[in-house]
Every structure is written in structure tokens, then in C-alpha cells.
TORMI-816040 format. One record per residue (C-alpha): x, z, y; residue number from 0. Coordinates in nm, 2 decimals. Example, Ala and Ser with C-alpha at 12.3 -4.5 7.8 and 13.67 -1.06 7.14 Angstrom:
BEGIN
{east->1.23; up->0.78; north->-0.45; pos->0}
{east->1.37; up->0.71; north->-0.11; pos->1}
***
This chain:
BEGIN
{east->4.29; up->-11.50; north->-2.03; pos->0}
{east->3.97; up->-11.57; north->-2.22; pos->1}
{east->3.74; up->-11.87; north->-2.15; pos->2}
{east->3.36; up->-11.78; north->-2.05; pos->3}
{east->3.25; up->-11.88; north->-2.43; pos->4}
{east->3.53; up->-11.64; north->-2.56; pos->5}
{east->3.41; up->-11.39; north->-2.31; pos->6}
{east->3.02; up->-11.41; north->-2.39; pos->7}
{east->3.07; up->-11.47; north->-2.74; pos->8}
{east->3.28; up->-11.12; north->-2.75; pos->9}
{east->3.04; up->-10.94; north->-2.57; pos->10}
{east->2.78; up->-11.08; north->-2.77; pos->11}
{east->2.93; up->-10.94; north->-3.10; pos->12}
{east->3.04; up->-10.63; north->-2.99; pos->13}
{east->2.69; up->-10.56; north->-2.92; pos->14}
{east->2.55; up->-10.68; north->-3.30; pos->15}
{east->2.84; up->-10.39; north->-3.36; pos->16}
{east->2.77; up->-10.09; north->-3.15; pos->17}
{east->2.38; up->-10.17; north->-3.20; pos->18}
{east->2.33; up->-10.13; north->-2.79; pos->19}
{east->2.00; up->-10.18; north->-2.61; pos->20}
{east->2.17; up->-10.37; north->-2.32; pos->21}
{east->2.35; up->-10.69; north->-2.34; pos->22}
{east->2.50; up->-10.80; north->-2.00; pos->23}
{east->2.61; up->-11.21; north->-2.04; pos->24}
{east->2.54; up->-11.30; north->-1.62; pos->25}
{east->2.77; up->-11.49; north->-1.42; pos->26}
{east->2.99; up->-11.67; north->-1.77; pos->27}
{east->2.85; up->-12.02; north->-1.71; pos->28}
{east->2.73; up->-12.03; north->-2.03; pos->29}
{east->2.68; up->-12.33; north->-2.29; pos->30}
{east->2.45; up->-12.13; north->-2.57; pos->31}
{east->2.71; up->-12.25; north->-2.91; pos->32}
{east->2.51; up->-12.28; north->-3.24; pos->33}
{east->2.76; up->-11.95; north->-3.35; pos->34}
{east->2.62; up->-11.73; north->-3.01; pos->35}
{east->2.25; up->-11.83; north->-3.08; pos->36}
{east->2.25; up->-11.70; north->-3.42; pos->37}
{east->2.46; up->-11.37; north->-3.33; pos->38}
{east->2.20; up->-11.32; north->-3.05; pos->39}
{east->1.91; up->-11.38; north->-3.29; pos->40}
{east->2.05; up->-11.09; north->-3.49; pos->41}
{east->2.00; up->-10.84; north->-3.14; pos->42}
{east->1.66; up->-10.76; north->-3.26; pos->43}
{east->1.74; up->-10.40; north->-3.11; pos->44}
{east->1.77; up->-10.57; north->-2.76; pos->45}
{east->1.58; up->-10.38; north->-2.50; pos->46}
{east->1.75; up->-10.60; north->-2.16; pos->47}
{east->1.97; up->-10.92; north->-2.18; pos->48}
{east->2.09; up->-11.01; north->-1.87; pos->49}
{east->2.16; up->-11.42; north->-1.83; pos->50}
{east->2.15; up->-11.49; north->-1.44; pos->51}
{east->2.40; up->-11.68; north->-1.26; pos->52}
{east->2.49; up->-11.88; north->-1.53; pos->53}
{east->2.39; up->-12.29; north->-1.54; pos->54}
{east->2.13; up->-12.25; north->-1.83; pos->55}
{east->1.89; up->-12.57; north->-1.77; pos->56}
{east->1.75; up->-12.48; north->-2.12; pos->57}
{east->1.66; up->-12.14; north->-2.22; pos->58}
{east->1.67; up->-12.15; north->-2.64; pos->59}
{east->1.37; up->-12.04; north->-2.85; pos->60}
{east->1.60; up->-11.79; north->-3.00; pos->61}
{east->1.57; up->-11.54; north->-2.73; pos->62}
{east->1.20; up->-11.54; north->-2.75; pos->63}
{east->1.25; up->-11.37; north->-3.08; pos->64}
{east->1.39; up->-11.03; north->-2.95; pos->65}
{east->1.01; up->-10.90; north->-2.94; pos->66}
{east->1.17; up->-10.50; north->-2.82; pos->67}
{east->1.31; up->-10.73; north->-2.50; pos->68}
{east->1.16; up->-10.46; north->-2.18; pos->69}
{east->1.37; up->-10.69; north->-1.91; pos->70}
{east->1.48; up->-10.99; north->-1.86; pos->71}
{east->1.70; up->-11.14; north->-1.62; pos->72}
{east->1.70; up->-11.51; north->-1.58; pos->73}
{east->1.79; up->-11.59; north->-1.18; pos->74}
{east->2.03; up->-11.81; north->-1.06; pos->75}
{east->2.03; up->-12.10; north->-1.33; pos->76}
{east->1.90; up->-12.43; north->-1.33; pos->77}
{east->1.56; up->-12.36; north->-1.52; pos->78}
{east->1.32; up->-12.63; north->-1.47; pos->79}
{east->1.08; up->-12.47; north->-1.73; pos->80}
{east->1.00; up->-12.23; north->-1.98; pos->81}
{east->0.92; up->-12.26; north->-2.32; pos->82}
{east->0.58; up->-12.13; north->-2.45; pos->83}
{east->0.76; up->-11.90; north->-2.66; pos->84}
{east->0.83; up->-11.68; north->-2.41; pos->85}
{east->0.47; up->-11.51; north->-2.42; pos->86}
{east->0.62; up->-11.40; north->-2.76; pos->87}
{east->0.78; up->-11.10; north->-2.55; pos->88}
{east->0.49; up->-10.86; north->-2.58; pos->89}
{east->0.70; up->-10.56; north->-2.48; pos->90}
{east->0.84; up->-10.74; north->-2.17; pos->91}
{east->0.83; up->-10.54; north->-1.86; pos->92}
{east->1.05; up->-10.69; north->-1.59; pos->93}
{east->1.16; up->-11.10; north->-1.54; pos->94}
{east->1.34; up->-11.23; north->-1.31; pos->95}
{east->1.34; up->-11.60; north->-1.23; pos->96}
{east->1.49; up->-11.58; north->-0.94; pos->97}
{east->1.67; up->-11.88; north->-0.80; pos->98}
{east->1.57; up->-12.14; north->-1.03; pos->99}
{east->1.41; up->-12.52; north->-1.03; pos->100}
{east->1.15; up->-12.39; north->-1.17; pos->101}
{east->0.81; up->-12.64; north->-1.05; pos->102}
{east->0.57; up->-12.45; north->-1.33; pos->103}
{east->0.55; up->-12.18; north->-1.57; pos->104}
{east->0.41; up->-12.20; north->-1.92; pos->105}
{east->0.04; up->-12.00; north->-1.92; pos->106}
{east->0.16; up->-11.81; north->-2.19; pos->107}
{east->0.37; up->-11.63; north->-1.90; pos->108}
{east->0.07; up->-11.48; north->-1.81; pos->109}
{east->-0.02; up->-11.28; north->-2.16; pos->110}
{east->0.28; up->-11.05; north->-2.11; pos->111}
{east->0.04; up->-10.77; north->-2.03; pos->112}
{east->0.33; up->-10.48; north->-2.00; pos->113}
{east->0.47; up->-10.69; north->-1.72; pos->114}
{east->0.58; up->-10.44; north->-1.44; pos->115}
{east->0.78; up->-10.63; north->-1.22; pos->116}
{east->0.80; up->-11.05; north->-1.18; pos->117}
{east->1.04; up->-11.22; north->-0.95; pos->118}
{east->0.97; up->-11.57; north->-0.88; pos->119}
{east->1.21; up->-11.58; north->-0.53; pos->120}
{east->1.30; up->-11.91; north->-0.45; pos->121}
{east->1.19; up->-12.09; north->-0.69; pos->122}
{east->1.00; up->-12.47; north->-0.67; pos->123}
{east->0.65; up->-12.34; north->-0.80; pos->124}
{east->0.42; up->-12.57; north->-0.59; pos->125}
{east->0.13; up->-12.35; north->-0.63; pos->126}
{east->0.06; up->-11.98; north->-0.74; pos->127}
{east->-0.17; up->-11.99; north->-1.08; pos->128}
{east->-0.49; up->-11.75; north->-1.04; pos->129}
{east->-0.40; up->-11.67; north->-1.39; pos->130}
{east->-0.14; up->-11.39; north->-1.18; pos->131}
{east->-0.44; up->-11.15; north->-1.18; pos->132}
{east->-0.41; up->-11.10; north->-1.57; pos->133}
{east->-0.10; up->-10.89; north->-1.52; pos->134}
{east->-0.27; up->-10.62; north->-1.44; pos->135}
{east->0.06; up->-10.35; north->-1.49; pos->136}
{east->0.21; up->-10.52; north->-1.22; pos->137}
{east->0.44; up->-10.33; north->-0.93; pos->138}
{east->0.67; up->-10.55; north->-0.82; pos->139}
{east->0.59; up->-10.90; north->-0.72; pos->140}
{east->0.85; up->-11.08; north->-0.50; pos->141}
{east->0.73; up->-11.49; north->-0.42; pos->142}
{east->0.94; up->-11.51; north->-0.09; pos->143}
{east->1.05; up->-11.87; north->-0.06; pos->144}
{east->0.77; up->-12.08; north->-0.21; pos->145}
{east->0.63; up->-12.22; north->0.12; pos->146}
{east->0.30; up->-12.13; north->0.00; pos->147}
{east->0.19; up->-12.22; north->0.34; pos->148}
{east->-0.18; up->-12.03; north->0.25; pos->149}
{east->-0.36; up->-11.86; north->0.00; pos->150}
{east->-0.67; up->-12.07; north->-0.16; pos->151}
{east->-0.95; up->-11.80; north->-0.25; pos->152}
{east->-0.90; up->-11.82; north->-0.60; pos->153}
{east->-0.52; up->-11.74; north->-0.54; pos->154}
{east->-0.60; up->-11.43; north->-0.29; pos->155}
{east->-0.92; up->-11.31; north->-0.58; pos->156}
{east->-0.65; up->-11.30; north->-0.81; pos->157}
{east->-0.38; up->-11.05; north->-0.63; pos->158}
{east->-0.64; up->-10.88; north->-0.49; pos->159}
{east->-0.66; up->-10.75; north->-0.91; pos->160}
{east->-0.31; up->-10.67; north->-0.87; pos->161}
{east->-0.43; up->-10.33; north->-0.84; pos->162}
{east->-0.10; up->-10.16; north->-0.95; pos->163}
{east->0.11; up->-10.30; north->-0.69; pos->164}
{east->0.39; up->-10.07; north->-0.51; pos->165}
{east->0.61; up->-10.41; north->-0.34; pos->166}
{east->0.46; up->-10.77; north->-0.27; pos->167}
{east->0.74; up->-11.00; north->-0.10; pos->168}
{east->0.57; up->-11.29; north->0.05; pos->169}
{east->0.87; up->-11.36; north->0.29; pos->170}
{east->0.99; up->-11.72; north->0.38; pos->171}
{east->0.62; up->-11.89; north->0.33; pos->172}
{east->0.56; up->-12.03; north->0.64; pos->173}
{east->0.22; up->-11.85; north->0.65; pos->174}
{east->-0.02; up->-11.87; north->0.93; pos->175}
{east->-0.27; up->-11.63; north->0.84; pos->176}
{east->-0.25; up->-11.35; north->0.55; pos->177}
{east->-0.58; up->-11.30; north->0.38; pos->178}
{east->-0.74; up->-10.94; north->0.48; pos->179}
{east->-0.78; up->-10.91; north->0.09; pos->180}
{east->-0.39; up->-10.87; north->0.05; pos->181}
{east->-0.45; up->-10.54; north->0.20; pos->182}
{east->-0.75; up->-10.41; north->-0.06; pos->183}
{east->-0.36; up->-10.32; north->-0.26; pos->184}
{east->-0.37; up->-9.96; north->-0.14; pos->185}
{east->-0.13; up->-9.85; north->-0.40; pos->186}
{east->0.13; up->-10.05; north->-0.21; pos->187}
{east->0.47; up->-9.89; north->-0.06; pos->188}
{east->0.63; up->-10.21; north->0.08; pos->189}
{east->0.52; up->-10.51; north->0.19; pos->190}
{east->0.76; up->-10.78; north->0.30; pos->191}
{east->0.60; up->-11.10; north->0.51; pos->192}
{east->0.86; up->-11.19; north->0.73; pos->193}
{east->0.99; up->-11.51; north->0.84; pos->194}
{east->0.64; up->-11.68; north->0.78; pos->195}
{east->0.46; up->-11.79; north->1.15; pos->196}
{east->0.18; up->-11.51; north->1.20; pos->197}
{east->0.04; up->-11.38; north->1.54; pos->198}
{east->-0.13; up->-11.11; north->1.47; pos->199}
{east->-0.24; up->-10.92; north->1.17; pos->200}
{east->-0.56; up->-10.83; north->1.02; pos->201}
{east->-0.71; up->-10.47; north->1.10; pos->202}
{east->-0.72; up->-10.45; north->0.76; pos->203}
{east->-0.41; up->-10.33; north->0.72; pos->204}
{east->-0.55; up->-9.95; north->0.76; pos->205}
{east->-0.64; up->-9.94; north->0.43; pos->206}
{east->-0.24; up->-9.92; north->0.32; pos->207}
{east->-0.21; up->-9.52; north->0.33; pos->208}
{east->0.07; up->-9.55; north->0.10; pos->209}
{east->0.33; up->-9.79; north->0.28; pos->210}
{east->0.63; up->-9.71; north->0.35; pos->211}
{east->0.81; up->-9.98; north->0.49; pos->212}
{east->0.67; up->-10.30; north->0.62; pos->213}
{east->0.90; up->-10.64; north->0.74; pos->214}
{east->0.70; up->-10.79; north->0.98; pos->215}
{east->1.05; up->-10.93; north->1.14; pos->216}
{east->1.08; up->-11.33; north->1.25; pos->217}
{east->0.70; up->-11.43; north->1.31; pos->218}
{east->0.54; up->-11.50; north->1.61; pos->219}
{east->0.36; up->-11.15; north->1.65; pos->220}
{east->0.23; up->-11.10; north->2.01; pos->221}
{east->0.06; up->-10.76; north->1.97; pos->222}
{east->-0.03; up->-10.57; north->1.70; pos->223}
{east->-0.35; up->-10.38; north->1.56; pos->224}
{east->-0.38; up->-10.02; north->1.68; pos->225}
{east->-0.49; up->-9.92; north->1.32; pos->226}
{east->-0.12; up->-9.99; north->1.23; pos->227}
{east->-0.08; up->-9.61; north->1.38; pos->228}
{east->-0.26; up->-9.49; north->1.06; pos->229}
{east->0.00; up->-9.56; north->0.81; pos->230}
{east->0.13; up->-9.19; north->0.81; pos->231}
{east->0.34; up->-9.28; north->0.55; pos->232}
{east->0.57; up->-9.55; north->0.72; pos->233}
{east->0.98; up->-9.49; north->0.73; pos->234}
{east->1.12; up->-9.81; north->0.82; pos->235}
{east->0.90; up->-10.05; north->1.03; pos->236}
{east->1.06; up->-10.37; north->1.15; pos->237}
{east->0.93; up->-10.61; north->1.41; pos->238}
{east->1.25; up->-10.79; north->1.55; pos->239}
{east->1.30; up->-11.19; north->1.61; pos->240}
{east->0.88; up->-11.17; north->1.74; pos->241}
{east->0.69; up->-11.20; north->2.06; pos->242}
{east->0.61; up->-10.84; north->2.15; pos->243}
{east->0.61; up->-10.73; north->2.52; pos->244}
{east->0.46; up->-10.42; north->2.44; pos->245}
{east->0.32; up->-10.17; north->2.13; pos->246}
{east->0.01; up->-10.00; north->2.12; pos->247}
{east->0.02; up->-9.63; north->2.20; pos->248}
{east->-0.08; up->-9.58; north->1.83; pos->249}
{east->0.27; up->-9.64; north->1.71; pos->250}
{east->0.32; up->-9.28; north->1.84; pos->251}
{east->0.14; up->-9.09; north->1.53; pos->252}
{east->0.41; up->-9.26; north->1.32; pos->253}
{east->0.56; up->-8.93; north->1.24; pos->254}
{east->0.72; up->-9.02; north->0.96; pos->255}
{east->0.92; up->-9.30; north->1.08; pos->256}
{east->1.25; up->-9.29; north->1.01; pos->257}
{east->1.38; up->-9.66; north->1.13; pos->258}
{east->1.27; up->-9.88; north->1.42; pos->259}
{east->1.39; up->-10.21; north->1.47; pos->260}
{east->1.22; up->-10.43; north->1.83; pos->261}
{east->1.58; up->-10.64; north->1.80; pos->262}
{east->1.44; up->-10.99; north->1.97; pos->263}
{east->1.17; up->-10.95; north->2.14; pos->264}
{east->1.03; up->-10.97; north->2.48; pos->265}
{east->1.05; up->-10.59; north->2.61; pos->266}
{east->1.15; up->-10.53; north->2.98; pos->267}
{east->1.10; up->-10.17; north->2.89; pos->268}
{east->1.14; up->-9.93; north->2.56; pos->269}
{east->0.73; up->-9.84; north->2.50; pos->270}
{east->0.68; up->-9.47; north->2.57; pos->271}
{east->0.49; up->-9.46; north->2.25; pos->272}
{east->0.83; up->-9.45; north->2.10; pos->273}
{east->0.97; up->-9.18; north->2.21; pos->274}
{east->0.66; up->-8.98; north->2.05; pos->275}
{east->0.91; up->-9.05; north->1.77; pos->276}
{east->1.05; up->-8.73; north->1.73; pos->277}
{east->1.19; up->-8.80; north->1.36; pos->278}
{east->1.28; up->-9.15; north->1.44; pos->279}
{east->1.67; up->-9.17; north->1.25; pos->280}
{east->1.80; up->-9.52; north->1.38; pos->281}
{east->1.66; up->-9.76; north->1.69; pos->282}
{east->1.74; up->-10.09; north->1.69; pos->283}
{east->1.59; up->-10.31; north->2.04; pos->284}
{east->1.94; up->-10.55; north->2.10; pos->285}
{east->1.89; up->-10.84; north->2.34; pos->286}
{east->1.54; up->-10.80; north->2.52; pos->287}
{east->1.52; up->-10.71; north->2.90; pos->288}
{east->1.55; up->-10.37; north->2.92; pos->289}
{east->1.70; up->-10.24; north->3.24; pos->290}
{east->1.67; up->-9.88; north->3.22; pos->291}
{east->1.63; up->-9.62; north->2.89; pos->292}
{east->1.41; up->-9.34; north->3.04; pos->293}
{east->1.55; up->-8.98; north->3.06; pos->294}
{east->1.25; up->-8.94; north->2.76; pos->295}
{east->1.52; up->-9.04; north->2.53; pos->296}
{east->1.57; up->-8.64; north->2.50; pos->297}
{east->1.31; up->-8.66; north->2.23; pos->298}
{east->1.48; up->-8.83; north->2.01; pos->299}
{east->1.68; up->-8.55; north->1.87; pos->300}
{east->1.73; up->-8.70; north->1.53; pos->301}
{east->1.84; up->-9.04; north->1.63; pos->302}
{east->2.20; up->-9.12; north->1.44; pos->303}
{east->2.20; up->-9.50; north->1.56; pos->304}
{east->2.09; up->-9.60; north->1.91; pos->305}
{east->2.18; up->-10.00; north->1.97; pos->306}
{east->2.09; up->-10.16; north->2.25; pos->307}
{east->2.28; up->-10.43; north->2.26; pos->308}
{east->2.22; up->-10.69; north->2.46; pos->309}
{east->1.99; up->-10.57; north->2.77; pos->310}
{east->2.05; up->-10.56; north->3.12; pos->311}
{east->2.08; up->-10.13; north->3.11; pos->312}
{east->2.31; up->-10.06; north->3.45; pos->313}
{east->2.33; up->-9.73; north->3.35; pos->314}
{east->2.27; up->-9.46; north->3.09; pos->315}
{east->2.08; up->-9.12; north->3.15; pos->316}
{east->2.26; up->-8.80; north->3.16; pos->317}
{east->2.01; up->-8.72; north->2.87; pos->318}
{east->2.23; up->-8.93; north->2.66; pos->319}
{east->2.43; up->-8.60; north->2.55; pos->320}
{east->2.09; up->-8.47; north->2.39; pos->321}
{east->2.12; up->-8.65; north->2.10; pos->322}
{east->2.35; up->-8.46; north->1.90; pos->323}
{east->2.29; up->-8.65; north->1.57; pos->324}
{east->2.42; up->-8.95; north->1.74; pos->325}
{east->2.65; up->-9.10; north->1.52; pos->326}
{east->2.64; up->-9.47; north->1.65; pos->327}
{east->2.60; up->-9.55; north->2.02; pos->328}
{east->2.60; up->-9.92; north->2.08; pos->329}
{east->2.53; up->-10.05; north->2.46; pos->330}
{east->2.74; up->-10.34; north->2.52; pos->331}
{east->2.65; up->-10.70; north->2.63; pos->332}
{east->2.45; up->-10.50; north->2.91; pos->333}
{east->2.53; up->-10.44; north->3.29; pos->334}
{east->2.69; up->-10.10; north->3.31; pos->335}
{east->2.87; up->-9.93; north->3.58; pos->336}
{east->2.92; up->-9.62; north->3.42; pos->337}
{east->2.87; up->-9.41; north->3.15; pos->338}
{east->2.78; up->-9.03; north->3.22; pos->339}
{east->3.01; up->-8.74; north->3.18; pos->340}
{east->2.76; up->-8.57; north->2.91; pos->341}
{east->2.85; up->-8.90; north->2.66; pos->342}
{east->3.11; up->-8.61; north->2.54; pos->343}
{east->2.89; up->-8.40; north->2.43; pos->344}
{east->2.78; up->-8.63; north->2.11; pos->345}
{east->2.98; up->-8.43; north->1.86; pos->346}
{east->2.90; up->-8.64; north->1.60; pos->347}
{east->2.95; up->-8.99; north->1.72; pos->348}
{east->3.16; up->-9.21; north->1.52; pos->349}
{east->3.11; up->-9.53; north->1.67; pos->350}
{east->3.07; up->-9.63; north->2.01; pos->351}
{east->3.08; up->-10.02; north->2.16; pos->352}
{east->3.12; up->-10.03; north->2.52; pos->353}
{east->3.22; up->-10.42; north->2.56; pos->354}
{east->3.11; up->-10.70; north->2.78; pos->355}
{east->2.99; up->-10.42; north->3.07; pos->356}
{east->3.11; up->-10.35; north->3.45; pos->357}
{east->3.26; up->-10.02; north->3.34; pos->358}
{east->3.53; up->-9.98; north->3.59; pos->359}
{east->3.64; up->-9.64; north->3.46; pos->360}
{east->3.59; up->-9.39; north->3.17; pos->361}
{east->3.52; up->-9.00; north->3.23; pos->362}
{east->3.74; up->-8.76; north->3.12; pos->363}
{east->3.47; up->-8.60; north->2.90; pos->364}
{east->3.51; up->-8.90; north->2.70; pos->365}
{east->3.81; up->-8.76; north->2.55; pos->366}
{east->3.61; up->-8.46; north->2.33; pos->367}
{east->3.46; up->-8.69; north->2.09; pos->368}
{east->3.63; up->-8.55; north->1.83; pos->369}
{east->3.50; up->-8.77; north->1.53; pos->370}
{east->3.56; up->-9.13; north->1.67; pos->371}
{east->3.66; up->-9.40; north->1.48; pos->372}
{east->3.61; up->-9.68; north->1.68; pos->373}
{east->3.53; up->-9.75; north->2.02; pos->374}
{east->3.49; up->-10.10; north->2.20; pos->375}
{east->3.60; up->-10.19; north->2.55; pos->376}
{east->3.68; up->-10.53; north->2.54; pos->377}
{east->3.56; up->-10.73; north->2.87; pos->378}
{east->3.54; up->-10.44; north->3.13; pos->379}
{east->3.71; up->-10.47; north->3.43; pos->380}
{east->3.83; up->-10.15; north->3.40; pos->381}
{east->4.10; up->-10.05; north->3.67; pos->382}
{east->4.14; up->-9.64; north->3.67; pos->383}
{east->4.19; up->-9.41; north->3.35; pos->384}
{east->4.28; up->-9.05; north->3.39; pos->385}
{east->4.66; up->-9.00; north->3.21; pos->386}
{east->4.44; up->-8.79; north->3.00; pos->387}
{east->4.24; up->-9.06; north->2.85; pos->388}
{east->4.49; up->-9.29; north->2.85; pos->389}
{east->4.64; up->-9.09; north->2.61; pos->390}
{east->4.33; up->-9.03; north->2.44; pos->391}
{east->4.25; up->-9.39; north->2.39; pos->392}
{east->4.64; up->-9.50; north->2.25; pos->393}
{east->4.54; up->-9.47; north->1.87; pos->394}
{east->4.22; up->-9.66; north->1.93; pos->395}
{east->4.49; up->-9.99; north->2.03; pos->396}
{east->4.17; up->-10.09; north->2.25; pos->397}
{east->4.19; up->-10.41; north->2.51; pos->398}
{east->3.99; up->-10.41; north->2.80; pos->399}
***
């Protein structure tokens, strides 16, 4: 079996040989020999070189001479800095420094003017340099994990500039408050700023026409703006770990919404603005306090995954059997007593969890989901089953 240097130094000659574009050395624990460095100075057709997950804590001068370099990838090493050299890569349009020790970048960083995307996820950068706002090309920009805490105004001028932007990550930075200039970036189609502490958000966020999915999940949210009903655009809008008791009717114009997720929150009722949300695909609203899902569930004719997981539902509505997309029906950890004949009319369902309840029986109808692969029943005191679904049940090897 060949050692990582054998490995890396193979792949690294076979491409000098077949003249490819794409060099791929991630995950080899690398070392960087004096025989590999010149072989890869000779890749002066490299268009992406691919070096994360190794344990490079020096990143050699030689790769800053592959001026045709369009991306690369150097996450998950031990990277404390970069050398200056690096703004050598005028034709760079993706980095990734993912994942790295990094505590400051070199300002010539900042004169790769072709830059499209720019991860800096996790890294130790103690502050974000203004000097951002000169990479004007930029669409991707992910700086979850910094514990930026807050934006100084020369930080929030400069990626207000960012006027290209389609995804801005600004996950896991403890922030309090996001500047209503984040949302002058009305090119953007996601926006991630979960797991930071906000409470509300600014009624800026109108001006986003283009979003279409927004991670507002693990905050402290309370309510939220009724301008957020604007973003006719929005597929997948998630708002679980917060502090919502309600949402504003608003939500309701969200046409386009494909995926809602209300997963731990404070809701002693599903809000009838969401059942306006006729092409909503999956709902998600495990452990609240829900104790009853209206019979209004009958207009969510596209659903594929219902879970409500986790509530204190005692019983399901006979409208249940309207939802012939269903493909996933979760309701356990809740308090029900039965589940309605017209459950076997989901033709489609594939997965259905029925544990931890006070289901005492199982109808007969049960038997006519034709498609199931898995059904849960564990910790029901369940006493009478029909022969028929007895027999029904014995390839499923369920325990009650």
C-alpha cells in the first residue's frame, strides 16, 4: 500500500503528464518534499489544486506561481498565515480557508479582484478588515464562526459594497444586532445568521426580493417583522431552537415556500397563517405545545413530510387522509389515543413513527399503505390488533 507522499507525489506527476486543469491532493497529510514542490511548480496549466484536510502549517511560495489557479481549496490545515505571494493569483475565483488558525490575512488577499467566492468558516480572524469591500465580484461569503460579536461601521460600509452577493453566512457569531445595511445586498439568495443571539430583525429585510432561503434557527427571535411576507421568492425558511409563540399573518403570501421548520419553539398552536401554504413540501414544528392540528391541514395538499414530533396532539383529524403526497408522517412523543381510519388513504407514505403515544389499537385501514417501509410503535400500550393487521405488521418486526 503506498504512503501519503507516494500517493501525492503520483498524483502530482501524473498530472505534469496528462496536462489536466484539476489537481486533487486533500486529505494525504502532506509534508511538501523539495521533489513535489518543483513537480508542482511545473503545473502552470493548473486551473484548481485542492489541498484541504491535510496538516500544511506552511503553504510554500511555489503555489503562488500557478497565476491560471481559478480555485483554491485550503480548509482544514493548520494555517496560521498566508504569504503575501498569494495576491500573485490574479485569476483566482474561489478560496477556501476553511478550518484553519488563521488570526490575519495578508492585504494582498484583498487584490484578487476575480474573487467569486471566499470561505473564511472557522477560522481565528479577530476582526473583519474593511479592505473586504474591494472584492467587488464577490457571491459567496461564508464567516460563520468568527465570534464577530458586532459589525463596527467601517466593517458593515464595506459589505454593504458587496454588491454581487448571492450567500452571506454569518452563522455562529454571537451577534446581537445585524446592521439594517446587511440587507442593502438585494442580489442575495441566502442568508445564514443562525446560532448568533438576536430578538428581532430589522424591517429592512424587505428589500431581499431575491432570497430564497433564510436560517434564522437558534437565536432568541420573539416575533418577527411582517415585511418578512414580502420575500415572494423564499423556499426554505427556518426559525426552529427560537422564542416564537406566534407568526405574523404575513407569512401567509409565502407562496413559494417549499420548507418550514418552527422545531423548538413556544407554539401551543400551528399559526393559521400557515396553512395559507398551499405549496408548502415539508413542515417541521417537533417539541412545542401543540395539542390539536386543525382540520385546515386539508390545504396542505403538497406536503411530503409532516413531523410533529414531540407535542401534546391527542388526536389526529380525519383530514389527515388529504394529504396524498404524504410520504413521511411523524407524530410520536405526543398523547395519542388513536389514529383515524382515513391514515390509509396516504398512498404514498413511506414512513410513519407512531412511538411513545396511548395508541391502544391500530385500524384496519392501516393495512392499505402499500408503500411502507418503516413504521414505529415502540411504547404504546397497545392491547387489540385485528388478525388482519397483525399479519400486516409481521415483516415490519415492530415492538410495542
Amino acid at each position: 500500500m503506498k504512503s501519503s507522499t507516494q500517493k501525492a507525489t503520483q498524483l502530482i506527476n501524473d498530472c505534469v503528464e496528462s496536462q489536466s486543469t484539476e489537481l486533487d491532493l486533500s486529505n494525504l497529510n502532506l509534508e511538501f518534499t523539495t521533489e513535489q514542490m518543483f513537480a508542482i511548480s511545473q503545473l502552470s496549466h493548473l486551473e484548481s489544486l485542492d489541498l484541504h484536510g491535510n496538516k500544511i502549517q506552511v503553504l510554500p511560495t511555489e503555489i503562488c506561481k500557478l497565476r491560471l489557479l481559478k480555485r483554491l481549496d485550503l480548509g482544514e490545515n493548520d494555517l496560521k498565515t498566508l504569504p503575501t505571494e498569494i495576491g500573485l493569483l490574479e485569476k483566482l475565483e474561489e478560496l477556501f480557508l476553511n478550518n484553519n488558525p488563521l488570526t490575519e490575512l495578508p492585504s494582498e488577499i484583498w487584490k484578487l479582484s476575480l474573487l467569486k467566492r471566499l470561505d473564511l468558516t472557522d477560522t481565528e480572524l479577530k476582526t473583519l478588515t474593511p479592505e473586504i469591500g474591494k472584492l467587488k465580484l464577490l457571491e459567496h461569503l461564508y464567516l460563520n464562526g468568527l465570534w464577530l460579536k458586532k459589525f463596527t461601521p467601517e466593517q458593515v460600509s464595506a459589505i454593504s459594497q458587496l454588491s454581487h452577493l448571492e450567500s452571506l453566512d454569518l452563522s455562529s457569531n454571537k451577534l446581537h444586532v445585524l446592521p439594517p445595511e446587511i440587507f442593502k445586498l438585494n442580489l442575495l439568495k441566502r442568508l445564514n445568521i443562525s446560532d448568533n443571539k438576536l430578538k428581532t430583525l430589522p424591517h429592512e429585510i424587505v428589500h431581499l426580493t431575491q432570497l430564497e432561503t433564510l436560517d434564522l434557527r437558534e437565536n432568541k427571535l420573539t416575533d418577527l417583522p411582517p415585511e418578512i411576507g414580502q420575500l415572494g421568492k423564499l423556499i426554505d425558511l427556518d426559525l426552529s431552537d427560537n422564542q416564537l409563540t406566534d407568526l405574523p399573518p404575513e407569512i401567509g403570501l409565502l407562496q413559494q415556500l417549499e420548507k418550514l421548520d418552527l422545531t423548538n419553539n413556544l407554539f401551543i398552536k400551528l399559526p393559521d397563517c400557515v396553512f395559507h401554504l398551499t405549496n408548502l413540501h415539508e413542515l417541521y414544528c417537533l417539541y412545542n405545545q401543540i395539542s390539536e392540528l386543525p382540520q385546515l391541514i386539508r390545504r396542505l395538499i403538497q406536503l411530503k413530510v409532516l413531523d410533529l414530533r414531540g407535542n401534546q396532539l391527542t388526536k389526529l383529524p380525519v383530514e389527515i387522509g388529504l394529504l396524498k403526497e404524504l410520504e413521511r408522517l411523524h407524530v410520536g412523543e405526543n398523547s395519542l389515543v388513536e389514529v383515524p381510519k382515513e391514515i390509509g388513504l396516504l398512498e404514498k407514505l413511506e414512513d410513519l413513527l407512531l412511538n411513545n403515544n396511548q395508541l391502544t389499537e391500530l385500524p384496519t385501514e392501516i393495512t392499505n399503505l402499500n408503500k411502507l417501509n418503516y413504521i414505529g410503535l415502540k411504547e404504546n400500550p397497545i392491547k387489540e390488533l385485528s388478525n388482519e393487521v397483525r399479519l400486516w405488521l409481521k415483516p415490519f418486526d415492530v415492538k410495542f
